[in-house]
Every structure is written in C-alpha cells, then in structure tokens.
N, C-alpha and C positions, 0 to 999 in steps of 0.2 A: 582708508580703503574706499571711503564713498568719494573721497574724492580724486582719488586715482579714476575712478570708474566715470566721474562726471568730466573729467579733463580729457579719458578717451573718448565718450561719447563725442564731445566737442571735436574733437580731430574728426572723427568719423565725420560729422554732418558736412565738417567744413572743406573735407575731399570730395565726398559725397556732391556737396553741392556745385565745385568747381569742375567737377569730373562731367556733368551734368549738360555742360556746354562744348564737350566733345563729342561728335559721333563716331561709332567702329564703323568702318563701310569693309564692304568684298568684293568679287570680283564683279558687284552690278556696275563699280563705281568707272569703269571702261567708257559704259555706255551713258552715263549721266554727268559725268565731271565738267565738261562743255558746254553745259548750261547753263552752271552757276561759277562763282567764285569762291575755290577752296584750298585753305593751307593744309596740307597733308603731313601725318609724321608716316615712314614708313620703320616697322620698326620689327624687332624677333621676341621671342619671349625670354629668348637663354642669355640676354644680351646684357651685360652686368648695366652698363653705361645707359641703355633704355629703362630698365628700370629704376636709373639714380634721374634720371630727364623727366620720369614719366609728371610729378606735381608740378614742375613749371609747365609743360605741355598743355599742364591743365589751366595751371595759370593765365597761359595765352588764351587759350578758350575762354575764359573769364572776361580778361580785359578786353578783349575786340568785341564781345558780345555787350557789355557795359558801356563801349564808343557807340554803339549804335551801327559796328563797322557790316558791310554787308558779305566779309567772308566770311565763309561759313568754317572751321574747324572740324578734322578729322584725324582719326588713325587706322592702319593698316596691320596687320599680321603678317609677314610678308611668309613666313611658314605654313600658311594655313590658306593663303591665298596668292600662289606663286603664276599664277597667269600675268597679274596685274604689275608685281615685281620684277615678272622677263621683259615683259611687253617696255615698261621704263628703266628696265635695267638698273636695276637696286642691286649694290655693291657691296653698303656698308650699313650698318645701322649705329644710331637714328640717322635719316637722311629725311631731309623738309626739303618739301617741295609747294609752288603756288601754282595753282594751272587756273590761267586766267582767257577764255576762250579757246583758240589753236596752241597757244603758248604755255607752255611750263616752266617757270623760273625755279631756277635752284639755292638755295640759301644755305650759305658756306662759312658763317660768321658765328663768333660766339654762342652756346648755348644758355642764353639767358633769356629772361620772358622781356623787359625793353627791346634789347635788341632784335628779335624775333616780330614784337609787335610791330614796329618801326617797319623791318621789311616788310609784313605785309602790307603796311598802311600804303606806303610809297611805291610799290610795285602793282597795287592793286588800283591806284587812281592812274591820271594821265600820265602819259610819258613825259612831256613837258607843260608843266605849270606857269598860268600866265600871273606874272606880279603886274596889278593893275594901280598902283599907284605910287609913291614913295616911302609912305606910310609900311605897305605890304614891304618894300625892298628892302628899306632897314630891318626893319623884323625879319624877316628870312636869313639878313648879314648877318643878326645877332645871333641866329641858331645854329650857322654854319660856319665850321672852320675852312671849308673849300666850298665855294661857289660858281657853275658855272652857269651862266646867262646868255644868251643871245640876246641882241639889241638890234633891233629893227622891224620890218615886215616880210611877207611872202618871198624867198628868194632859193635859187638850185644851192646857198649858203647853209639856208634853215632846212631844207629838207636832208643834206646831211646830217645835220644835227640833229632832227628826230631820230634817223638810222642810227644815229651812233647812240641817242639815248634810249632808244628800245631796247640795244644791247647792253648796255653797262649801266642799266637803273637798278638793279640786283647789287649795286654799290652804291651809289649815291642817287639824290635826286637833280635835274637839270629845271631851268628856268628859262622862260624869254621876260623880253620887256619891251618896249617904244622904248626912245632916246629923252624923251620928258621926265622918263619915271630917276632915270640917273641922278647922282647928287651935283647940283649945281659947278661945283668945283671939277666936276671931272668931264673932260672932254676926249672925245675919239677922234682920230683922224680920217678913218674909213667906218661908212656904216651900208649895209650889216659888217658884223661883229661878233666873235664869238669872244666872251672874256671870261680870262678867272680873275676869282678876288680870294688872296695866299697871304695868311701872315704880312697885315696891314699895307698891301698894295694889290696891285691890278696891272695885268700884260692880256696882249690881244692873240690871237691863233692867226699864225701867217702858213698857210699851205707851202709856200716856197721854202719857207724856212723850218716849217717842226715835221712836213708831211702828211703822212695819214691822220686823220681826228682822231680817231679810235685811239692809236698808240699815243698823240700827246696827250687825250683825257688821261690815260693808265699813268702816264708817266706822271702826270701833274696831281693825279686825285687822293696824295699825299702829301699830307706836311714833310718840310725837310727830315723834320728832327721828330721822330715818334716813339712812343713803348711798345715793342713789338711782343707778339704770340703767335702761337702757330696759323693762327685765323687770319691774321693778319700777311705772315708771312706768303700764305697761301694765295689771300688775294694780290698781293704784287706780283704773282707770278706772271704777269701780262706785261708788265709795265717795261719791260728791257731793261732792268737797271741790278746789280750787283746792290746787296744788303750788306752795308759797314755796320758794325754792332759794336757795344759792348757788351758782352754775356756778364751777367751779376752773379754771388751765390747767394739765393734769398735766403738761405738760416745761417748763412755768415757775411754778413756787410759789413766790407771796413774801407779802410781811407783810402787805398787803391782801387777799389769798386769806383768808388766817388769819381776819383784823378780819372779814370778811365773817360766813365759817359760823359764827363767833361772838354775832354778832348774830343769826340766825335762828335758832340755838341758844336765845339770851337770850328772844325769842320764843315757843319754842316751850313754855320752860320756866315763865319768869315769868311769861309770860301766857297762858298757858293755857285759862284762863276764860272771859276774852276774845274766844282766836282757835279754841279746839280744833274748835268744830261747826262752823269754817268754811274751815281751812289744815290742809293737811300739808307741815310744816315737813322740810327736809332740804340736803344739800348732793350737788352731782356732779363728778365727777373728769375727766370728756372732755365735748366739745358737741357730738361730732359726731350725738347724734340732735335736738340742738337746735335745729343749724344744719339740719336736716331738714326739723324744721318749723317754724322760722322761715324757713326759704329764704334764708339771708343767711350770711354769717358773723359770729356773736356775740362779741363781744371783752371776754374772761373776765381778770381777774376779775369778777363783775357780779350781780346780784341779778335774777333771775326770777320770774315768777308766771304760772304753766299753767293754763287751765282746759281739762280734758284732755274734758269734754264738747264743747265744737266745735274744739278746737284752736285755742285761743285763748291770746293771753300778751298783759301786760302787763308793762311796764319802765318804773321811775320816770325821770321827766325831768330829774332832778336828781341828783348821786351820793349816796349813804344815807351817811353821816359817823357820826351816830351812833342809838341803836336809838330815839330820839325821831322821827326821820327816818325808819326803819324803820317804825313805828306810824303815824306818818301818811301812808305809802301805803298800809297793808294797809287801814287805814280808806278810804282814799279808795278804794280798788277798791271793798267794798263799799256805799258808799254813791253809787257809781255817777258818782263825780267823775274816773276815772281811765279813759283809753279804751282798747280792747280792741283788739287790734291780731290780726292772722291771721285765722282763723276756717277754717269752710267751707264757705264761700260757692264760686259756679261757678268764681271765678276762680282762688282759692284750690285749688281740688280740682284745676281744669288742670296751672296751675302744680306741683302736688304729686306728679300723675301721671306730667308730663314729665319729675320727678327721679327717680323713681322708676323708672322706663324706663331712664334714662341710668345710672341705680346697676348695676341689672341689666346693660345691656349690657357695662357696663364687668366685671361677673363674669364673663359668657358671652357674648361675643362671639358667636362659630360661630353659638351655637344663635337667640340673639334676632336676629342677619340671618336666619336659616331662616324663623323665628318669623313674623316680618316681610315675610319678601323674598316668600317662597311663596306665601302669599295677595294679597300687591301684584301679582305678576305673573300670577299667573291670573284678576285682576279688567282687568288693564292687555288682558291676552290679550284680553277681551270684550269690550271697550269698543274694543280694534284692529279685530278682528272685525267688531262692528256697523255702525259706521264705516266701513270700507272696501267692504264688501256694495254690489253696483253693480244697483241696482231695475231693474225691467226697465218696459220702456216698454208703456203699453196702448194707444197709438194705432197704434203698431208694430203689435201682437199685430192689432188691430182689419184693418189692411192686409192683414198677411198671411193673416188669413182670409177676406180679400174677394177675395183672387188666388185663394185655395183655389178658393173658389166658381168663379169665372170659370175656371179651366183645367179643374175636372170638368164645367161646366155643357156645353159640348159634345159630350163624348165622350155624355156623358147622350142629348144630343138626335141623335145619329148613332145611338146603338142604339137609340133607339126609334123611326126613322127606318126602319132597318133592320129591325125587328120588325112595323112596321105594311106593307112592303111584303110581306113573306113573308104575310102573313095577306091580302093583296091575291090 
C-alpha cells in the first residue's frame, strides 16, 4: 500500500512538474502573441484524443524549455475562449500551431514530442540556414534524408528560394552555401544553383525544365520509396503526384504482404525514370484511413493508388502477381485506361461527411448530442410554435365592431336628444 501511494506520488510530481512549462493563455493571447515566440495547442475539454496528447504536450514544454529554446509553450481551451478560436479558425482538435511575428505556421505531422520539438526548433529559427564550411555540410548530409541547398551568392535565383522556403519550412529545413563549401568531387555547371541531395546523388532545379520551385520542392521533398501514414499522406497533398502503396495487415503479416512492398519497392527503384514525375511509391501498415476514404473495408494485403487531389483511388482488377503486372496498371492509370473510383463528387463528400460525424460521435458522445440536440430543438421549438399559433378570425373582428357601433350608436342619440331639449 505504501508503496502504491509513493509510486503515485512520483507520477503526480513528475506531471506536475512538466506541466509546469506550459502556460493556459485566453483571449489576451490576440493581443500579445506578436511579441514573442509561441507554440500553441488549441484544444476542447470533451476531446477524447486531447486528453490522450495532453502529457506529450507537456513533454514538449519540457524539452524546449531544457534547449534553452526561446519559444515559449501554451494552450488554449478553445470552449472557454471562442474569440481566439474564430478569429484563427480552429476546426479540429488538437490543432498546433507556431505564431512567430505576423506569421502563424501550422504543424500537420505526427503527434509525438520529437517531432513536434523539431518543428518548432526549425520554424522558429531562420528560413534559410547558412552552412559555413564543409565540416557543417557533412554534418547536415548526415542528418538529412532530403537536402535542399542553394549554392552561391545574392541573386533574383536565391530570393526565390527564400519565398519558396518561408513557405514549405513547416516540412523540412532549406540551406545555402558558397561553392567552396561543396565536396571536392562535385562540380556544377551553373552557379547559382539550387540542389537536392536524394538517396546517394544530387540533380540541379532547371526552371525550363521542372517549373515552379514551390511544386518541384513538393514533388521532390520525398524519398521515392517511404512508410506511409496519414501525416504523411497529408503532406504530399501538394506535391501533384498519385500515392502507389502497398496497404499491410499489421495483425496479419504474411508472405504476400512482403511480395507486395516489394514490388512497389522494385518500382520505385528500377523505374524510376519512368514513374518518379508521376508516383510516389510507399507502403502502409494499418487501413484504417483507407478505409475512410474508400468508405468500405479494404482487404489487405493489396495494392493501391490515391490521387490525393480529389480523393480518388484506383485498384487493379486483377491481382498484380508480378512487377510486369504492376507496370501495366500504373500505365494504364495514366494513360487513362484504368477508372477512378471515390472522388468528390456531392455524393462522395455526403457519404464522407456522414463518417465523419459518426467517427466524432463515437469520441464524444455527450458533447455531439449537445452539438446536435440544442439546435434541433430550438428549430423544432419554432416550427411547434408557428404551427400551433391559432389566427384570429377577421370576419369575427368585422362583427364585433359592428355591435360596437350598434350599442354606442344610442346612448349617442339619447344625449344628444337630451342636449337639444335643454337648449329648447
């Protein structure tokens, strides 16, 4: 018993104290957020998923205040303080957000306390980071799986590239350098330059040839071959590219699972050339955001293909056996032989919304009857109201003031009966 009670004590302090390094703010926080630097949760109190988030939250508080980081940590009640919630238009909860001067970045990634740290760290310093020697360059190669760098000086080259990194630093972090700092062995042909370094090479950004910056970052600030989740999913939603998968079943893994992300592996890699400016290849471990927006239940193991601009998938009609099989559906999606199944279209978006409700309710009961009930019934109230409202008759009205008449009309004519005899 004593030491039940010494083992809760210990949780107690040890929330307590992490807890400690998050502030609650209200609706002052309008007027002073532009001052400082702050990651915000905005969150509800009914919200099953806020209070499963609420100790890493606290976590984050912990760890950035331990870097010595200088943003500050908060949360919100967006129930309790709905100015603050309309004004940034809070949708969902938990929603993290960084408001760092005039700008508010949105953090759309995992809910874990590394990754959460990480954004702040990197949203909250410069847009682009200068590696000042070779030293720093490898060491940044070795942290990153995708690196983008500018190499040069002052040019209308690198002032895109700041634009485009103010925008998409909420995903990765970007770098410049001089051309010294490069490894010996590698040489440009044009400088400036913007370059990635992918899966043990390097290509340059030709405007004639990839376009916009913005869309080849998107396109590019993914490995070919990745594990996908819905975080992830999410963030390619920019990139223009159709998600080839293999869907897993994590509590049944067998030899087909395997043969599968092997195959779109083999894809991703072999053929490269082929598919890269038009697949991002990957495999997934659970369906359940599959089965979301497919509306069905998907029966995994199986091969997919998303196009995450209308919420569309395709699924070959035939089982893929081997990557010859594989090649000729990804062809046939694009060459438009292969039909697109979801989308969202009105009926699609009903459907989607109806799930969507019923997901929520089944988190928060209580509150989505409230949600629901309160305004059903004060419409129902009106509509009883109107309805039972008993008109009043104007033929009626019309009678009774014709009696009106008729009972004054004598007394009238008696006193003036009486008036005119006195003046007799």
């Amino acid at each position: 018993m004593a030491t039940l009670r010494f083992t809760c004590a210990v949780i107690f302090l040890a929330i307590t104290s992490v807890s400690a390094y998050v502030e609650m703010l209200d609706d002052r926080f309008k007027e002073t957020r532009k001052k400082e630097l702050w990651l915000v949760e905005f969150y509800a109190p009914w919200c099953e998923f806020c209070k499963t988030f609420a100790p890493v939250w606290y976590e984050v508080g912990a760890e950035l205040r331990s870097m010595g980081s200088d943003v500050n940590v908060g949360m919100i009640d967006c129930t309790a303080h709905t100015s603050v919630s309309s004004e940034l238009r809070i949708t969902g909860y938990p929603t993290i957000k960084l408001f760092k001067g005039e700008k508010v970045f949105s953090y759309n990634g995992p809910r874990r306390k590394n990754e959460i740290v990480e954004f702040a760290n990197r949203v909250s310093g410069p847009v682009v980071r200068a590696l000042q020697n070779q030293k720093m360059f490898q060491h940044v190669m070795s942290q990153n799986d995708i690196l983008f760098v500018y190499i040069g000086g002052a040019s209308p080259l690198k002032e895109k590239y700041v634009k485009m990194a103010s925008e998409l630093i909420v995903y990765l972090s970007f770098y410049s350098a001089f051309e010294n700092v490069l490894p010996k062995a590698m040489t440009l042909q044009v400088v400036p330059s913007i370059v990635v370094f992918k899966e043990g090479t390097f290509f340059t950004y030709d405007e004639s040839q990839h376009g916009d910056l913005t869309t080849w970052v998107n396109r590019e600030r993914f490995p070919s071959y990745i594990k996908l989740d819905s975080y992830t999913l999410y963030a390619m939603g920019d990139s223009g590219k159709l998600v080839a998968m293999a869907v897993e079943d994590e509590n049944n893994p067998s030899e087909d699972s395997i043969r599968l992300k092997a195959l779109i592996e083999t894809a991703a890699t072999e053929y490269k050339d082929q598919f890269s400016s038009a697949y991002q290849f990957g495999h997934m471990e659970e369906n359940s955001y599959i089965n979301g927006l497919v509306m069905s239940e998907v029966k995994a193991p199986c091969i997919l293909v998303l196009n995450l601009s209308n919420d569309g998938y395709y699924m070959p009609k035939k089982p893929v056996q081997s990557i010859q099989d594989l090649v000729l559906f990804l062809n046939g999606i694009q060459e438009g032989k292969v039909e697109q199944r979801g989308g969202n279209g009105i009926v699609q978006r009903l459907k989607r919304t109806a799930l969507e409700a019923k997901t929520k309710f089944e988190a928060a009961p209580l509150y989505s009857c409230l949600i629901i009930g309160l305004p059903t019934g004060v419409i129902g109230m009106i509509i009883y109201a109107t309805c039972t409202v008993v008109p009043v008759d104007s033929d009626e009205d019309e009678d009774s003031q014709q009696k009106g008449k008729r009972a004054i009309a004598p007394g009238e004519k008696k006193k003036k009966n009486s008036t005119s005899k006195k003046e007799d």
